[in-house]
N, C-alpha and C positions, 0 to 999 in steps of 0.2 A: 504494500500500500504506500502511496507517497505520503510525504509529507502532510499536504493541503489534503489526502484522503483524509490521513489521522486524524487531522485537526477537526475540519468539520465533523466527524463521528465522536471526537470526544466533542465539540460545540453540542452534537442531537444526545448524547446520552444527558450530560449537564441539564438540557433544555428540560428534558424529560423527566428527567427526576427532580428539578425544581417547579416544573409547573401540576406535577400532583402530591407535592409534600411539600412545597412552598421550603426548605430546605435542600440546599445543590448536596451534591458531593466533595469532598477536597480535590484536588488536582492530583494527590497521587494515587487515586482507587486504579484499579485496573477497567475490565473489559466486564460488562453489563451482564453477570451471572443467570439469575432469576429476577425479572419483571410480574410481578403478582398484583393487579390490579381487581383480580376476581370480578371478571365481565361476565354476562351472560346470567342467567338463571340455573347453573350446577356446576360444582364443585369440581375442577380438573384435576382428575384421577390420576390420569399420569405424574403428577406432581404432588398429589395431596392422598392422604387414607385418613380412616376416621376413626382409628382406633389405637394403641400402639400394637407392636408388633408379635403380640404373646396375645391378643386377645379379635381376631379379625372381624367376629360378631356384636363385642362388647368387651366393655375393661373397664380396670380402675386400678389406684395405687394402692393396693390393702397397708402399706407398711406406712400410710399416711393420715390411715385411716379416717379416709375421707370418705363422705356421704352421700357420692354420688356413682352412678353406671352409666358410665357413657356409650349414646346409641349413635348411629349416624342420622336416625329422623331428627338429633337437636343440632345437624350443621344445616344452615344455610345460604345459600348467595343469593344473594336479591341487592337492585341498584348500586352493583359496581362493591357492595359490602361482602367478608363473611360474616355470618352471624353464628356466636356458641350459645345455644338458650338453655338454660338449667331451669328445672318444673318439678316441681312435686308429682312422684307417683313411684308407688314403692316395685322396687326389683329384686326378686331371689336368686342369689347367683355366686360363684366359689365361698358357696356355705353360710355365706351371710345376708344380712335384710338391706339396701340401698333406697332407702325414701325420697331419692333425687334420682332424676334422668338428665344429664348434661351433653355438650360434644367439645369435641375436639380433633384436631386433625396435627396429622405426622405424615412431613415428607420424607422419613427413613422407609427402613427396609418391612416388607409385607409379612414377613415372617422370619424363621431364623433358619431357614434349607440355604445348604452354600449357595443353590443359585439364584436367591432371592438379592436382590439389589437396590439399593435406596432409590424413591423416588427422586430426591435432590438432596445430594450433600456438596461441602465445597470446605478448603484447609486454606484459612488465610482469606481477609478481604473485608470487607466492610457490608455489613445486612441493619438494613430500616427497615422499621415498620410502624406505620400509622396506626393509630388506635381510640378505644374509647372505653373504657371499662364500666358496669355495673356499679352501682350503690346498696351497701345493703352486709348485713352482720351476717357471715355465715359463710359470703361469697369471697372466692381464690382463684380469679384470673392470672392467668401467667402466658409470657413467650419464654424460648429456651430451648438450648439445644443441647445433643446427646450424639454420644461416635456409632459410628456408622455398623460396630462390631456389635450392636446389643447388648455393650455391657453399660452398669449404669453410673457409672463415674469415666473420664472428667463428665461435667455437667457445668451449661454456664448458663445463667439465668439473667436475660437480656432485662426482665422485668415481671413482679411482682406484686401486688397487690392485695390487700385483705380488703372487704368491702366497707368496710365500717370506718378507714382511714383510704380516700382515696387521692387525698393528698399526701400519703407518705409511701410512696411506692418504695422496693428495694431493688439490691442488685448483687447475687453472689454468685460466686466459684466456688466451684467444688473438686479440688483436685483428687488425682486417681489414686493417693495415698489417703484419701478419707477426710481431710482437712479442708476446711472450708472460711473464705475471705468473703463477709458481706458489708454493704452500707444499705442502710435506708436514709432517705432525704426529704427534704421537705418540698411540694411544690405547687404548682395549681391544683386546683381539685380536678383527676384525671378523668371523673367520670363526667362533666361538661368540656364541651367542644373537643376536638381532635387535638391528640399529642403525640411525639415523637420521638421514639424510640432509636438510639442506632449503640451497635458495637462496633469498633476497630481491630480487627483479631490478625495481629503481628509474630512473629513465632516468639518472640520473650515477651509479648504484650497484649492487654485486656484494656479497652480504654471505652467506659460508657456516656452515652449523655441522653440527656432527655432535654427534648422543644431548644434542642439547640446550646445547649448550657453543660459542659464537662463536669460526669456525678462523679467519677469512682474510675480508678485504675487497678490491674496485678500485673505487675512484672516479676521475672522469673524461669528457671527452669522446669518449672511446673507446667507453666501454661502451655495449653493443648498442640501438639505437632500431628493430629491425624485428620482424618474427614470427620465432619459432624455435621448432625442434621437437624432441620426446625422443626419444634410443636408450638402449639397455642393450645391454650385449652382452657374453660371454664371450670374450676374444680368446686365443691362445695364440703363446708367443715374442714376438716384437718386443723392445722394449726391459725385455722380463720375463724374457728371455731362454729359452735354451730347456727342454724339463723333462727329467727326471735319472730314473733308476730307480726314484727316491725318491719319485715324483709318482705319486699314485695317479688311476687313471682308471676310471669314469667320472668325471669332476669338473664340479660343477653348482653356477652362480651362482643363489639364488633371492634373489627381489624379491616382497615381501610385499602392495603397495602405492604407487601412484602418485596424490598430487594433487594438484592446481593450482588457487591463489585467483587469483583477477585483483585488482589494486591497486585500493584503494581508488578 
């Protein structure tokens, strides 16, 4: 590619990612990974599951003990959104009672057969994502990703949320030695108007911000050298505790946008 090729193509990526996140990219991302604008009226499969990869019907974290079972009837895309809806209605399932139906979606691997293969993973680069969280005691929205091996450390959690503070989002690492570096911050209340998430994932570096504003860094020989891949997800209880009268339902995480540069 010449020169004036490159240039205009990084000019259309920049464009592009400033005119639907009102937020460009730095000039040193690389080459425009995943474009996730979630067009259309369903969910693209090729890039997206709705479960994680141990559970292709339904799932949940039992060791989170969290109070929901997520189905794929609570993902959906409607105007350019995804939406995760969490609802009361109870499910019996690996032995226990679930009084929440939630969704979420994973672009890793469909299962764990050698030939199963991640939807979208990527080592190194920069991933946004627009968003808007629920309100409400009980409710644990999160983005975050996970290695592409199915095992479940490292783990880096782009963002966090408990419903009841949805101005104090967090942000932690979890390295593969079991050790774990979070902040929680203070910021707009995330569940009015759209906000913006992005990490910088460097091989010695973790570098997050929200709506434009640098939260939290790890540097280190810790931080992740392999493929990893994106969830989102609606989770309900666990350490969000559980919800109150007060909590209205249906209650729906939407996610405006997902992209990903690869490093320069």
């Amino acid at each position: 590619m010449t020169f004036r090729g490159r240039a205009l193509r990084a000019l259309a990526v920049a464009v592009l990612a400033f005119g639907a996140t009102g937020c460009p990219p730095p000039a040193e991302v690389g080459a425009l990974l995943l474009d996730e604008g979630f067009p259309g009226t369903a969910l693209a499969r090729s890039r997206w599951g709705t479960c994680h990869w141990w559970g292709p019907d339904g799932c949940t974290i039992l060791t989170n003990d969290e109070l929901e079972w997520y189905r794929a009837e609570q993902v959906e895309v409607r105007g350019g959104v995804l939406r995760l809806t969490a609802r009361p209605e109870v499910t019996v399932a690996e032995g226990r009672t679930f009084p929440y139906l939630s969704g979420m979606v994973s672009s890793g691997r469909p299962g764990d057969e050698p030939t199963d293969r991640p939807r979208f993973a990527f080592t190194y680069g920069r991933v946004e994502a627009r968003f808007r969280v629920p309100r409400g005691t009980g409710l644990w929205p999160a983005i975050w990703m996970l290695p592409v091996t199915n095992r479940s450390l490292p783990e880096i959690d782009l963002v966090e949320v408990y419903g009841h503070a949805p101005d104090r989002p967090s942000m932690t690492f979890h390295d593969s030695a079991g050790g774990r570096k979070r902040r929680e911050v203070q910021t707009a209340d995330l569940s009015v108007g759209w906000h913006t998430v992005v990490l910088d994932w460097s091989r010695d570096r973790l570098t997050w911000s929200i709506d434009g504003v640098d939260r939290f860094s790890v540097t280190g020989a810790q931080v992740p050298r392999e493929p990893m891949y994106l969830v989102a997800n609606l989770a309900v209880g666990g350490p969000a505790g559980a919800p109150t009268a007060a909590t209205r339902f249906p209650a729906t995480f939407l996610v405006d946008s997902v992209r990903v540069w690869a490093a320069p």
